[in-house]
C-alpha positions as CSV (number, residue, x, y, z in Angstrom):
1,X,140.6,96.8,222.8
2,X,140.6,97.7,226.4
3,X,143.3,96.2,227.2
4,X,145.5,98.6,225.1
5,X,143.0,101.9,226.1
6,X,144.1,100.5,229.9
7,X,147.8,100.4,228.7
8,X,147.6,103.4,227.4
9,X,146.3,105.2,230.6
10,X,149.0,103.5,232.3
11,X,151.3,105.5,230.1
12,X,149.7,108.6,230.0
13,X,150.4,108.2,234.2
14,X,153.2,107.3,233.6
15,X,154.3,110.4,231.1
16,X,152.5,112.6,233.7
17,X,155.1,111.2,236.6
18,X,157.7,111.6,234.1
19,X,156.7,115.5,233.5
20,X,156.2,116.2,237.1
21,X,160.1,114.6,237.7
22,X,161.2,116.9,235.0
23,X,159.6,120.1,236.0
24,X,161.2,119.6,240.1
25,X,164.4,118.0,238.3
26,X,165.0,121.3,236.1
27,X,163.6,124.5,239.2
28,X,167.0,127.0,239.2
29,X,167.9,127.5,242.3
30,X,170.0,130.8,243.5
31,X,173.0,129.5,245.3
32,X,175.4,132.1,246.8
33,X,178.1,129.1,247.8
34,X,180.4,128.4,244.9
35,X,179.3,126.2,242.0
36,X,179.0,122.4,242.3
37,X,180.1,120.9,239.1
38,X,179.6,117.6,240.1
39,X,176.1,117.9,241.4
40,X,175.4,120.2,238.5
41,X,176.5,117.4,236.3
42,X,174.4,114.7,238.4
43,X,171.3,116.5,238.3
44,X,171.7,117.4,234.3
45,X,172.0,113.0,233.9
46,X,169.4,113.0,236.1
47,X,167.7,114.9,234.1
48,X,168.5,113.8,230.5
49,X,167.4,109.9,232.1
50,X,163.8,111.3,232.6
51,X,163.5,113.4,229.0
52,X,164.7,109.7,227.4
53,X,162.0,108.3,229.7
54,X,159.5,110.6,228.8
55,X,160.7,109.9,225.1
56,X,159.9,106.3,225.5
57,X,156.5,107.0,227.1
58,X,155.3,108.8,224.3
59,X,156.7,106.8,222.0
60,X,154.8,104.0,223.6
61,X,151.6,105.7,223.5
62,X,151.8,106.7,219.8
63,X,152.1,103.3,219.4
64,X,149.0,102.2,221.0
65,X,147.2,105.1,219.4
66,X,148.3,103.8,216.4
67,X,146.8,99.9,217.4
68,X,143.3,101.4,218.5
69,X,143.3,103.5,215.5
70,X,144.3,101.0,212.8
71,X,141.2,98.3,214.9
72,X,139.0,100.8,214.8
73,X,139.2,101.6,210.6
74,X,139.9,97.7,210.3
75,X,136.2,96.9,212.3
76,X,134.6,99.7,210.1
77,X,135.8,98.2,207.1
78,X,134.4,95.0,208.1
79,X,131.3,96.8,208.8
80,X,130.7,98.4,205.5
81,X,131.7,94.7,203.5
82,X,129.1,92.7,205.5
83,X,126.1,95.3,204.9
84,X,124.5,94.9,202.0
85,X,122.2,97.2,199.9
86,X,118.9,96.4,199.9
87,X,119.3,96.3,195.4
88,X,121.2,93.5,196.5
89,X,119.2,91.7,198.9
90,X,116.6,92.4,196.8
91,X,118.1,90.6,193.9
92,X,119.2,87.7,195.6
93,X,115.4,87.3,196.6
94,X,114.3,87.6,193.2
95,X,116.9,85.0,191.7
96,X,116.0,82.5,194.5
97,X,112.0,83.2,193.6
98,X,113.3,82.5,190.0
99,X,115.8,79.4,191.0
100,X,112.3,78.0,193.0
101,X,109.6,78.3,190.0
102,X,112.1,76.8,187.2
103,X,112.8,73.8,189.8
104,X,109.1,73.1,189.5
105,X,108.8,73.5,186.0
């Protein structure tokens, strides 16, 4: 369990890198020089790269949400089917009272 809650800070740092990369990947910048196509179509790769990064990231971290969430319902489950109510215990008392006088009989 906490190894996936540490792999899924890792990814949150991870996504937050990946946002920061974004945001300075995608700032407009006024040129008055003539266009650059070819660096306009470098930093556009450069920048679809980091959204499919970020993509993954999340991805991954849904994932482990999804582990930790699925453990945590799966160790309540076993919770609730090992307690017992005390009508139960109570009865199982009661038929090993009974099981205990009708062996000495």
């Amino acid at each position: 369990m906490n190894k996936a809650k540490q792999e899924g800070i890792l990814i949150l740092e991870d996504i937050l890198g990946t946002v920061e990369e974004i945001l300075l990947l995608s700032k407009i910048t006024i040129a008055e020089k003539e266009k650059d196509i070819h660096r306009e179509i470098k930093e556009a790769f450069q920048l679809k790269m980091k959204i499919e990064q970020l993509v993954s990231s999340v991805s991954s971290l849904h994932a482990v949400i999804l582990d930790l969430e699925t453990h945590r319902e799966a160790n309540q489950l076993w919770k609730e089917s090992n307690t017992k109510s005390s009508l139960i215990l109570q009865k199982q008392k009661n038929r090993e009272h009974l099981m205990e006088y009708l062996k000495k009989l």
